[in-house]
N, C-alpha and C positions, 0 to 999 in steps of 0.2 A: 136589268129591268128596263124595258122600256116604257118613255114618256111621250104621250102624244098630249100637246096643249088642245084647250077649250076648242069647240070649232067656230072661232072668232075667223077666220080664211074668208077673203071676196070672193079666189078662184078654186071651183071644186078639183076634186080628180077626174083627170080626163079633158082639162078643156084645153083647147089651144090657143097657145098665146106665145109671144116675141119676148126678147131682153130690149132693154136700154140700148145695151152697149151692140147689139149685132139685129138689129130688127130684120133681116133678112133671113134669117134662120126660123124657121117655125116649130116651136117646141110643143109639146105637150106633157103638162103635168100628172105625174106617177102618183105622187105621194105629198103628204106636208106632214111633216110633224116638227116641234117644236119650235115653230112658226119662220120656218123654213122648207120652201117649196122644192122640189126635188123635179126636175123634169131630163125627157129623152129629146132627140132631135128625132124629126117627124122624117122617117125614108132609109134614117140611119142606128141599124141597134148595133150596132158594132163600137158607136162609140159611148163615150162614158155616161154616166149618170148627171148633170148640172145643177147646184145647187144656188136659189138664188133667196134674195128677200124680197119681199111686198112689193116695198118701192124700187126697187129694179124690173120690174116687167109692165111691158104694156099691155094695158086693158085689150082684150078682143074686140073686132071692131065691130061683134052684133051687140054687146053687150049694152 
């Protein structure tokens, strides 16, 4: 069964945004569910899926 939490999320699907730990990378968000964001790296589908928390990404910078 799948659980998708309330849509309490700052960042939707689809927006791009960085990590903490590698702000050079520009990811964009797939999915969130269980208040975990699920993002791709922008340029590269070959590689994995990145799952992060809230407070590990930074905000976009039009936001």
């Amino acid at each position: 069964m799948s659980y998708r939490a309330p849509a309490d999320n700052i960042y939707k699907e689809g927006t791009f945004i960085t990590a903490k730990e590698d702000p050079d990378v520009q990811l964009v968000i797939t999915k969130y569910m269980q208040r975990i964001y699920y993002c791709a790296v922008v340029g590269n589908a070959e590689r994995k899926e990145l799952a992060y928390f809230e407070r590990e990404l930074i905000a976009p910078a039009n936001a």
